[in-house]
Kinemage of the C-alpha trace (Angstrom):
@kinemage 1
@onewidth
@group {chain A} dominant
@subgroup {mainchain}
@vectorlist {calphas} color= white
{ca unk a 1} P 120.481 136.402 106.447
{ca unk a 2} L 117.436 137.409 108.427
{ca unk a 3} L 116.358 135.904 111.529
{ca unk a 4} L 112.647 134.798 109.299
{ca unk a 5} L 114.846 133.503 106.619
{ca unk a 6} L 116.775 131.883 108.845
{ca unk a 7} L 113.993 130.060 110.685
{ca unk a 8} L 112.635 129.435 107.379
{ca unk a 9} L 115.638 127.789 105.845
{ca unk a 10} L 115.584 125.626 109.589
{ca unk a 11} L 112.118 124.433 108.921
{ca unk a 12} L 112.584 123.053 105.649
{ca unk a 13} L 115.681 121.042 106.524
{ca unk a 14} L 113.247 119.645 109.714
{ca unk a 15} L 110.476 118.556 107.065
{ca unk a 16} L 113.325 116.834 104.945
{ca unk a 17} L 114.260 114.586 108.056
{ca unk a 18} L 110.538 113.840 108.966
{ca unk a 19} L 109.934 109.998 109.121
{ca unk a 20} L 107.563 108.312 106.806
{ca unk a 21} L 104.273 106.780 108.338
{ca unk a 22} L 103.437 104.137 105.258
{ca unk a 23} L 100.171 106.249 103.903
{ca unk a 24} L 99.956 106.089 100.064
{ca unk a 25} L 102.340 107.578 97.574
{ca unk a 26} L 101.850 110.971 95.899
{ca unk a 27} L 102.541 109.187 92.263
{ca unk a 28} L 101.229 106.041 92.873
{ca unk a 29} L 99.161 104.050 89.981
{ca unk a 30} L 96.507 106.735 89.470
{ca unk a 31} L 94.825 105.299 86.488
{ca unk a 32} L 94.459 101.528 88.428
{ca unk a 33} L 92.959 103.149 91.066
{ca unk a 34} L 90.794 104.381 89.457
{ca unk a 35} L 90.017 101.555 87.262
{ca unk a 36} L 89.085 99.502 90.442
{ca unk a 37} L 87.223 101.937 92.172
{ca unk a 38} L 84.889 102.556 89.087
{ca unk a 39} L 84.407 98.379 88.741
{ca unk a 40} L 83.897 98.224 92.764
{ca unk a 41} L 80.910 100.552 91.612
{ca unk a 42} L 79.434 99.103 88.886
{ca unk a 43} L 79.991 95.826 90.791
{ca unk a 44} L 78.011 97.424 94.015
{ca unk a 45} L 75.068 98.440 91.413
{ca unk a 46} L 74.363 95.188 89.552
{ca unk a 47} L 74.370 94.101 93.646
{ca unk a 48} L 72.094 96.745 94.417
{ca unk a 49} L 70.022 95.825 91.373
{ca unk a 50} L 69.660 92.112 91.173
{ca unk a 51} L 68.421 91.580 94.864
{ca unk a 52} L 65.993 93.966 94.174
{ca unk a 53} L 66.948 96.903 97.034
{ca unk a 54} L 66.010 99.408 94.717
């Protein structure tokens, strides 16, 4: 084992223990999210629209 492999194998094991700060998921509910975003925007433009802004 080399000293970079060795460091390398060190680091990984570090970034296995780190602590988790609440941000989202990396599989969360893709397809809701996007779902809601697209209605907050169609929501924002009949807004937009019906009081006349633009």
């Amino acid at each position: 084992m080399t000293a970079s492999s060795a460091t390398a194998t060190v680091l990984q094991a570090r970034e296995g223990l780190r602590a988790r700060t609440g941000g989202p998921d990396e599989d969360g509910p893709k397809l809701l999210e996007h779902v809601l975003g697209w209605t907050l925007v169609v929501l924002l433009a009949m807004l937009v629209t019906q009081t006349g802004l633009m």
